[in-house]
N, C-alpha and C positions, 0 to 999 in steps of 0.2 A: 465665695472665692473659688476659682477653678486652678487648680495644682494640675501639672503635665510632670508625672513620675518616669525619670527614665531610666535605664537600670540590663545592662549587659550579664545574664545569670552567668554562673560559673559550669561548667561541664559535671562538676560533683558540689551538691547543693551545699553549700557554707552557710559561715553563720553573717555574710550581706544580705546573703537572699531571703533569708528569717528574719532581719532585720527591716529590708525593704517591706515583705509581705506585714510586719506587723505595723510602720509608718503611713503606711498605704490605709489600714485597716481603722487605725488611729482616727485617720483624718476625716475619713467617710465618716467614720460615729459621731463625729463634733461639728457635725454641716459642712464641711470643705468637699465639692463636689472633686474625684483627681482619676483621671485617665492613666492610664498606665501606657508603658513606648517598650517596652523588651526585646531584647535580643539575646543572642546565645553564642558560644560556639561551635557549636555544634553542625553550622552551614559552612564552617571553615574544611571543605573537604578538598580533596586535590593540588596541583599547582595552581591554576588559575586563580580559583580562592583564595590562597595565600598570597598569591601578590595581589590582589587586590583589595585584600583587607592592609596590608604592609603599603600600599600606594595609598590608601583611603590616613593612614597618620599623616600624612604629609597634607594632606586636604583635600586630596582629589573625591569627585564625585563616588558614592555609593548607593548602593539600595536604601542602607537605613537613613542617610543623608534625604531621601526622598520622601522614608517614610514620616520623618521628622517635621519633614516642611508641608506636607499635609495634614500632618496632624497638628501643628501649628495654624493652620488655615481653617482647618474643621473647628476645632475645640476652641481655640481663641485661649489660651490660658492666661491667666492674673500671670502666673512666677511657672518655670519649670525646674522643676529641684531634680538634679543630678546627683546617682550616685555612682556606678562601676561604667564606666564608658570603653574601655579597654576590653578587647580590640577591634568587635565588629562595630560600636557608635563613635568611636572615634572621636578624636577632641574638636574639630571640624565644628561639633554640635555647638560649641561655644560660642563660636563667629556667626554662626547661622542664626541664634537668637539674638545675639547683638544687634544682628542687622536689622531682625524683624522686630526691635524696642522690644524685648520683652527680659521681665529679671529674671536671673538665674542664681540659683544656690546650688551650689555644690557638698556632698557629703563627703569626708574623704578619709573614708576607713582603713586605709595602708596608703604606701609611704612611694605610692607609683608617680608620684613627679617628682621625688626624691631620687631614685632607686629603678634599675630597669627591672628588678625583679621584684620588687615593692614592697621589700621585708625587712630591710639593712639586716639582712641575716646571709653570712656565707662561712662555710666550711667549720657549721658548729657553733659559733661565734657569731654576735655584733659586728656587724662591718657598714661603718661610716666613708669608707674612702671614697664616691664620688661624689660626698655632700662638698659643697664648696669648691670642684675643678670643674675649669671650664667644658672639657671635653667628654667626661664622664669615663674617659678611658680603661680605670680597674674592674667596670661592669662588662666591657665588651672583652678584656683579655682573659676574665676569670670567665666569661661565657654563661654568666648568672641569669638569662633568659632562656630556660629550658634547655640547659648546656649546650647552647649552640651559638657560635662565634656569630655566625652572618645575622641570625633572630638577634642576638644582643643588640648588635651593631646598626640593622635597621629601626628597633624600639627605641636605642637610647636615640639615632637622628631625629628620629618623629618630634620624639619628647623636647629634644633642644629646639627644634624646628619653631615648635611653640610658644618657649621659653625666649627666642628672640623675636616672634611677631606680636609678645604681650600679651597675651593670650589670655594668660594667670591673672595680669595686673588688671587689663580691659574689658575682656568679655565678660567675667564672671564678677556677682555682686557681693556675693559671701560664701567665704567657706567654711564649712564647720567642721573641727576636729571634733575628736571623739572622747578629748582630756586635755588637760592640761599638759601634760607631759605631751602630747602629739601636736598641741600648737605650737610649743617650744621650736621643737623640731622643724616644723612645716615653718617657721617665719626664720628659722635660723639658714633652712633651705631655697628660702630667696622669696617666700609667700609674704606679701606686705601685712604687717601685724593687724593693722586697721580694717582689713578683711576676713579676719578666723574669729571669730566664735566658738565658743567650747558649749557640744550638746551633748550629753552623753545617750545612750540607747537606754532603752527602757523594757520591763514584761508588763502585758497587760494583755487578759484578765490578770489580777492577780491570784496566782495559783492558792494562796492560803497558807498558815504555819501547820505544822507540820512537828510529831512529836522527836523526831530525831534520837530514834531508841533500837536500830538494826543492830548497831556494833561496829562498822565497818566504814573505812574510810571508802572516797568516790573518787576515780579519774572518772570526768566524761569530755569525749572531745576526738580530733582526729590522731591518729596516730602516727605521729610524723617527729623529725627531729628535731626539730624548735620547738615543741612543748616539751620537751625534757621527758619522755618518758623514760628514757636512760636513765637519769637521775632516779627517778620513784624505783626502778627495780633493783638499783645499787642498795637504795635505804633499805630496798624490804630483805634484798640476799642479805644483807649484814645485820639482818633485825627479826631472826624469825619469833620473838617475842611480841613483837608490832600485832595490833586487830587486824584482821582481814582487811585486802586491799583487793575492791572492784574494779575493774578497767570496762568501760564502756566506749566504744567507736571501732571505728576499722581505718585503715590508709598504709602505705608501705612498710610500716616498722610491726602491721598485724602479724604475721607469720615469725617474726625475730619473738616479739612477744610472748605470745603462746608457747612456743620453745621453752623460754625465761621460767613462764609461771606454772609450766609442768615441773620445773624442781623445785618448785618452792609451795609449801603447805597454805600459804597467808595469804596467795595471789589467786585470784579469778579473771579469768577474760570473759565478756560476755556478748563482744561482736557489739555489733549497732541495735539499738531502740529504739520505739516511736520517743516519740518528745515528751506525751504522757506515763510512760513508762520509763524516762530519764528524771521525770518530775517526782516518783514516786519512789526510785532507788535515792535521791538527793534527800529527799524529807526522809529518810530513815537512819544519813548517815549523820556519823562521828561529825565529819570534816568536808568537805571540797576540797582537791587537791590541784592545784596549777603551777607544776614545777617548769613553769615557759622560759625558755633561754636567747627570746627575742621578743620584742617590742610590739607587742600585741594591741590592736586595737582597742576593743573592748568588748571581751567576750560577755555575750548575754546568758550562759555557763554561770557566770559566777554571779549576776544580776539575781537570777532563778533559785540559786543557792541561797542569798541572800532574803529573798523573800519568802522563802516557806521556811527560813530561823539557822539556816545550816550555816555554821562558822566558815570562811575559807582560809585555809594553809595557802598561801601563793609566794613566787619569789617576789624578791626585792628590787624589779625593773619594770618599766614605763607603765603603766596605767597601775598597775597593784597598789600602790605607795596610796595613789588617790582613791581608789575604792573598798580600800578595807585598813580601819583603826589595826592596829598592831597591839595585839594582846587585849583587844576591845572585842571587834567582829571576825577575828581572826587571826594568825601571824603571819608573817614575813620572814622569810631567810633567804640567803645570800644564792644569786644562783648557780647553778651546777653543783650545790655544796651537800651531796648526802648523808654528810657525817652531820653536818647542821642541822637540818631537817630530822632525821632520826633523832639525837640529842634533845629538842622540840620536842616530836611526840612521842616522846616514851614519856620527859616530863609532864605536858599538859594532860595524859592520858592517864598519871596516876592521878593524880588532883583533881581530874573532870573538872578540869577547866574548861574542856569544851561546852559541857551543858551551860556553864552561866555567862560565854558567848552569845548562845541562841536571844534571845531577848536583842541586844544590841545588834546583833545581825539583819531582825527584821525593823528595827528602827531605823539602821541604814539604808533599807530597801525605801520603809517607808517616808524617810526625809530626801530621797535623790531621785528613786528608780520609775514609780509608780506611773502608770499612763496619763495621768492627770498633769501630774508636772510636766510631763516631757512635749503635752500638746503646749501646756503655756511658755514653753520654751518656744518652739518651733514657731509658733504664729507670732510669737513675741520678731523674732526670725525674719520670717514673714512680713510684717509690716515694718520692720527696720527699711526694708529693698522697694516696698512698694511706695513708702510716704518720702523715700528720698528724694531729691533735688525736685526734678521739674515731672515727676509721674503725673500721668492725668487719674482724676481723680476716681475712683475704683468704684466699679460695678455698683447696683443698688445689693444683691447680695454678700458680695465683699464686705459693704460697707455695714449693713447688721450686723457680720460675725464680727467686726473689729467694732462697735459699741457693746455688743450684748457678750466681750471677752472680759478677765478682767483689770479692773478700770486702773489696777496697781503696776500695770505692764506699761515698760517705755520700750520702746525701740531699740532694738543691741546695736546703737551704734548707725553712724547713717555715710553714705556711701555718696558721692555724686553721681546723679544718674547719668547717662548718656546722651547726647544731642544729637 
């Protein structure tokens, strides 16, 4: 099977781009031969750029539009599986494969044909007001694309632009949310139900358990104001009894931070880490902490956590609910609630509750998260798109990986192809 991965990085490397590199890495180990199509930001420089990346949502020709259709012609791909296309690959890409018969899966890790700023997060807050209006108008008046009225207003046209040539409903063969709680959403947002699948991400190697004997709770992650780190430094100023609290990452709320945790004895900041140096402050703590105060994809933070034994404390909104038992692998409280959270662990902290979490922690890893499952998902995926309607029938290597897969996998659902 040849996969055509395509994938628009972020300017500050997130957790899609971790996500891509490990799907990407996935596929190679299990014989799925996959080309990768990248783009960045990063050539967005000047005027000129900018409008021609803002002209390219509407459809008009691009560079990566060219690179695409050569890379289509070189490679010849079985499926091309989309995940960040916004804003140098452009939604364009979807018509472009249509044309050329070939299926597409799309990944959709935020809430960007939802949402022109593709968080349903403003001013602190859950903000749902353009799910369901036609116009999308309280994204371009609140100026929720990089606080800029004219960028809201030509992101949200592109977006509807789409949303009336079908775009969503024709070109693309499946999407897959990242939860249950994010297909909710995505089919209450006008995505036809019969095209979402729920795949969650996954770690793999797997990192190993871990004896979780530091002492100290973990934030790892960016520092920004949708994960609530407001909240974690509320609980800790009002709790200097609480074990030490780690903070690992950097982003705008670093500098307010550091301030915070210079008065308070229990707080550490400790800037950004390699990955294996976030794996190995995780395996030593109490807890994971993810006081997120919007609608999170699905952080592979708390996947990581999970699989080397570490309980996570997370709030009580969209993916959390589904990824961690409540008082099993971890708890749940209400969010922005500090006095809640505190409350929590000062209890669970005398009782070491958290140790007889660890055990369930990594069985939750082991019964969801593991790279093993998450290939039998995906190709499961995979030949949902390929064996629908009238496909011609798949390559001679295709067709070994889909006999020599296993034989308990049906197809998620089958989709009519295109003619």
């Amino acid at each position: 099977m040849k996969v055509l991965m395509v994938h628009n990085r972020y300017q500050q490397r997130g957790g899609e781009d971790s996500v891509v590199d490990a799907e990407v890495g996935l596929l190679a180990a299990n014989g799925i031969e996959v080309k990768r199509l990248d783009a960045d930001n990063d050539s967005i420089q000047g005027v000129f750029a900018k409008i021609q990346v803002s002209a390219s949502q509407f459809g008009a020709h691009s560079a990566m539009q060219g690179k695409l259709t050569r890379a289509l012609a070189d490679f010849r791909p079985d499926i091309v599986h989309v995940h960040n296309w916004f804003p140098t690959v452009s939604a364009a890409i979807f018509r472009t494969c249509s044309q050329a018969k070939i299926p597409v899966v799309h990944t959709l890790h935020n809430y960007r044909l939802l949402c022109v700023n593709a968080t349903l997060f403003r001013d602190g807050a859950v903000c749902e007001d353009c799910i369901g209006t036609t116009f999308r108008t309280p994204g371009i008046v609140h100026k929720c694309y990089r606080e800029s009225g004219i960028g809201s207003a030509v992101a949200t046209a592109g977006m509807l632009a789409h949303w009336a040539a079908g775009t969503w409903r024709n070109s693309v063969d499946r999407f897959i949310a990242l939860s249950e709680f994010s297909k909710a959403k995505l089919v209450e947002g006008g995505l036809p139900a019969e095209k979402v699948v729920v795949k969650p991400n996954f770690v793999d190697p797997d990192p190993g358990v871990r004896p979780g004997d530091g002492g100290y709770f973990l934030y790892a992650g960016r520092l920004t104001e949708e994960k609530g780190l407001r909240v974690l430094l509320q609980c800790w100023r009002s709790g200097p009894d609480l074990p030490l609290l780690k903070i690992i990452g950097g982003g705008p709320l670093e500098q307010e931070i550091r301030e915070a945790a210079d008065a308070m004895a229990n707080v550490e900041v400790l800037g950004t880490k390699s990955s294996n140096e976030v794996t190995e402050l995780m395996g030593g703590a109490i807890a994971l902490l993810c006081p997120s105060q919007w609608y999170e994809g699905m952080p592979r933070v708390v996947i990581e956590s999970l699989a080397v034994g570490t309980p996570v404390v997370a709030s009580k909104i969209g993916c959390y609910p589904e990824m961690i038992a409540d008082n099993h692998s971890g708890i749940l409280f209400p969010p922005g609630d500090a006095n809640s959270l505190r409350t929590s662990l000062r209890e669970l902290v005398a009782r070491e509750a958290f140790r007889d979490m660890r055990p369930n922690a990594r069985r939750r890893f082991e019964t969801e998260y593991t790279g093993k499952k998450n290939f039998s998902l995906v190709l499961n995926i995979y030949r949902g798109v390929l064996f629908a309607g009238n496909v011609v029938s798949p390559n001679p290597v295709t067709a070994r990986i889909m006999d020599e897969s296993d034989s308990g996998l049906l197809p998620a659902g089958r989709v009519a192809r295109r003619s």
